[in-house]
N, C-alpha and C positions, 0 to 999 in steps of 0.2 A: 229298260235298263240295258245298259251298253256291256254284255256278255265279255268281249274282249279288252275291258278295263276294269269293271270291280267285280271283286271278289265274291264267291259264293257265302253267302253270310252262313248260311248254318254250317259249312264244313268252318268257318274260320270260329266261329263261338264253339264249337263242338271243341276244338283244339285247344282253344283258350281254358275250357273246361279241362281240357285235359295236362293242359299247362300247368294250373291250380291245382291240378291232382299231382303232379310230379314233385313239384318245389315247394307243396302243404306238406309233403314226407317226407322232405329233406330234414325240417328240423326236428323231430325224430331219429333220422339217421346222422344227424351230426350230434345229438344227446346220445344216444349209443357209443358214436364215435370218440368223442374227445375223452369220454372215460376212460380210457386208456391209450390214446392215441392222442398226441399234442396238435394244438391247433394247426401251426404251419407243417406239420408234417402230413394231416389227415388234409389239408387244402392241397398241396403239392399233390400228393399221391390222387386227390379226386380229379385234378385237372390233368395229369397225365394219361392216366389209365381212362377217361373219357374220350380227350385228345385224340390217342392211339385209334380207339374206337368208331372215330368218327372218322380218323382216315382210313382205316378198313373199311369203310361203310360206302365211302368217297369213290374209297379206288374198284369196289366193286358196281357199281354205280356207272364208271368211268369219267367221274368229274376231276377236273385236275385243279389242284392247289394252285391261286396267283405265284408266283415267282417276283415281280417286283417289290424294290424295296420299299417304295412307296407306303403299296399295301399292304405288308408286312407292319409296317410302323403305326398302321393307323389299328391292326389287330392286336399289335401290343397295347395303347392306348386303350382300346376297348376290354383288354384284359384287365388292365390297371382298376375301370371302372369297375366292372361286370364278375371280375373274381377276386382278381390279388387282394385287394383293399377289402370288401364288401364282407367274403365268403371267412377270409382270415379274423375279419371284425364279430363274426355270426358265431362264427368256430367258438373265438375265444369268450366270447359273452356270454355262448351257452355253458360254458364250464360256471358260471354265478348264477344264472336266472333260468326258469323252466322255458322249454320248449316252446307249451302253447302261449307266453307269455314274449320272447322270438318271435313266433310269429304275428302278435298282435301288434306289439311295435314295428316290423318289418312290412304292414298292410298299409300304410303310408304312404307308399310309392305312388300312386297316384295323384295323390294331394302336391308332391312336390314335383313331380312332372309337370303339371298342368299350370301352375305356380311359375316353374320356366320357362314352361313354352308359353305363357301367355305374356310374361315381364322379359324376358331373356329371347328366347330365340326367334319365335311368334310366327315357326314354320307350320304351324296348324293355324289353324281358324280357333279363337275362344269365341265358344258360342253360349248363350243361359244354360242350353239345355246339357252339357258336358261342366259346367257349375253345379247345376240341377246333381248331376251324376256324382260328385265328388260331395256335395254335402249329403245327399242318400248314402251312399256306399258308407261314408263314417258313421252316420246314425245307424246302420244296419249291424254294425261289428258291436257297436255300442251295448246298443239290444240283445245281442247275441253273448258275448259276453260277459256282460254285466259290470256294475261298477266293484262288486267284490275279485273280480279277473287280476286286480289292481293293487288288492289290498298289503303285498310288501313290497310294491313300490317304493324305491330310496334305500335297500335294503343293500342293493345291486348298482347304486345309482352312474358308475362308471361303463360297467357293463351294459346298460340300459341305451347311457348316450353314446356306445359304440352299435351298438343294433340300428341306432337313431342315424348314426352319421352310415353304417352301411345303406341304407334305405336311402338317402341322397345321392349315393354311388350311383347304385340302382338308378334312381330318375335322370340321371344325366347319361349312364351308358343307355338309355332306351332313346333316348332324343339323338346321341352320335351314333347308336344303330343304323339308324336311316342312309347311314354316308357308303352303308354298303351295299345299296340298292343296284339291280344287275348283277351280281354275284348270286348263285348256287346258296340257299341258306345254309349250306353245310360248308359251307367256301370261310364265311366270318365267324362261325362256333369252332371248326375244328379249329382254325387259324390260333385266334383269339387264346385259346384253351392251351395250344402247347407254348403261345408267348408267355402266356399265366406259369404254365410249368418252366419255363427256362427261367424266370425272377425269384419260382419259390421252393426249387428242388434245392439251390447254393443256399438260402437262408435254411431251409430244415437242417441240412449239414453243419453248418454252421453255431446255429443257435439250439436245435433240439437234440441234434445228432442221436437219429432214429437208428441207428444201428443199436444200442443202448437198448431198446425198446422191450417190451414183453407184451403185445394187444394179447386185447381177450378174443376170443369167438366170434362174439356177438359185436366187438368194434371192428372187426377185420370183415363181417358181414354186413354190418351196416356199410364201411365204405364200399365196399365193391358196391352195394343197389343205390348207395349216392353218386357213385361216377355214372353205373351204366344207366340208371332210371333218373333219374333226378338231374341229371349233367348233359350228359351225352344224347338223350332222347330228347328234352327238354330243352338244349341250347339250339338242335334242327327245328324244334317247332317257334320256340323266339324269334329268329330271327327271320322266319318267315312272315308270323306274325308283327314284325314291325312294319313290314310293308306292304300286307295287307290292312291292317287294322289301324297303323298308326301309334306312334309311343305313346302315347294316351290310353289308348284303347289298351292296347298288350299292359300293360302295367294297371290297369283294372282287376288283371288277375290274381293280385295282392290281392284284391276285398274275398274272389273266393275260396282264398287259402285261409282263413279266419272259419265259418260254417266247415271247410273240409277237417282241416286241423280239430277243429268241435268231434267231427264223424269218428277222427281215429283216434281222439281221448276215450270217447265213450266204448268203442269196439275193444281197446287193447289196453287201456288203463281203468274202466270200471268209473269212467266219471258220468257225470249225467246233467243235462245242459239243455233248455228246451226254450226257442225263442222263433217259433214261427215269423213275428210278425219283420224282426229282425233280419231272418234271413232275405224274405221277401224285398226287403229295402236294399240288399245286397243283390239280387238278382237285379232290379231297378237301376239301384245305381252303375251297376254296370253293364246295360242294355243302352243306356243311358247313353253314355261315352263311347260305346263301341258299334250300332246297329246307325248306319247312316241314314241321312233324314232324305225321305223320300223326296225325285226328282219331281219339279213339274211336268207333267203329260206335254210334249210337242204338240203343238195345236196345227192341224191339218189346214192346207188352203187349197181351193180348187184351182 
């Protein structure tokens, strides 16, 4: 294997893991949040106070922000997919439909990535065996789940098709991720994040005007560990992971925010859920998609 071209798999799967750990507990902390905190107000305030963080982080670092407009335009664009639309879609859905139910429609992401990039963009390779991975990974949430997961579906049903159409967001800002390759992964997240904040700080004004406000405790603490952990640490490891792993791969991480999300109903809501063979299909399907298919051996001549 050619050391100075692909990546170390176990540090990139460890990440991805930890990916699915960050953004499995966001929708948790965005059901915290919006109970008191309105949708575009508690989006606005996540994507600034990440933003912020991730330039502190930058400037300590000593990476410098692009300056052209160019690039600027293409990190508003990527905000447009990747927060404004998506996270304000997620935000508001959750104030009608439960969390782990959020997240079960939000595991999708994959299916409709793979779906573009194999009809639409066809900058990856569609191979069986990343097919292979997208009908495992579904079967796995399936099994893990259950079909009683489901049972007041229609209940929410606008709510539901906004979670659906955030998850298309989702798959298409992970395929225009790529365009920021050679940039610093913290170069497209912090970017990105404070263009998100510039479109959505004049709407909260506007439409919510948060000054009005009263948050509780517990929404004022969920959003700060949704900017700093869920956002801001999470948007450095994305967009690294796009270019190592591929939008494909990085958005695999939907399958294990399904089994994570399972961990922390049962840890912090008292729920109980047991689908070994499920998860396993989850692990699969996304090894599947993400672990690249061994090189043939160069054959030596004398």
């Amino acid at each position: 294997m050619d050391k100075g071209r692909d990546p170390n798999i176990a540090v990139e799967l460890a990440l991805l893991v930890a990916l699915a750990t960050l953004w499995g507990g966001s929708y948790t902390f965005i059901k915290l949040g919006v109970a008191t905190i309105p949708p575009i107000t508690l989006i606005a305030a996540r994507t600034t106070i990440a933003g912020l963080l991730l330039l502190v982080v930058m400037w300590a670092r000593g990476i410098e922000m692009p300056t052209d407009a160019a690039t600027w335009q293409r990190f508003a664009f990527q905000a447009v997919l990747n927060s404004v639309i998506p996270w304000t879609l997620i935000a508001w859905g959750e104030r009608h439909v439960d969390a782990a139910l959020a997240t079960i429609l939000n595991s999708a992401g994959p299916i409709f990535t793979f779906l573009l990039t194999a009809v639409v963009t066809r900058h990856e390779v569609t191979t069986p065996r990343k097919l292979f991975g997208v009908v495992a990974g579904m079967a796995g949430i399936l099994l893990i789940v259950g079909v009683d997961a489901f049972h007041d579906i229609g209940s929410g049903l606008v709510a539901e098709a906004a979670i659906v159409a955030a998850t298309i967001c989702y798959a298409c800002a992970a395929i225009f991720g790529r365009s920021f390759k050679g940039l610093d992964p913290m170069a497209p997240a912090a970017g990105s994040l404070l263009a998100g904040a510039a479109a959505l700080i004049p709407a909260s004004l506007i439409v919510e005007q948060p000054w009005t406000l009263s948050p509780s405790l517990s929404s004022v603490l969920a959003l700060l560990a949704l900017a700093t952990f869920s956002t801001a640490a999470a948007f450095a490891i994305y967009f690294r992971l796009i270019q190592t792993l591929g939008s494909v791969g990085t958005t695999a991480q939907a399958y294990l925010r399904v089994p994570i999300g399972v961990a922390i109903s049962v840890a912090f809501l008292g729920e109980t859920r047991t689908a070994w063979i499920g998860l396993a299909c989850v692990v699969l399907g996304v090894a599947a998609m993400t672990i690249p298919a061994r090189r043939p051996a160069s054959v030596k001549t004398s």
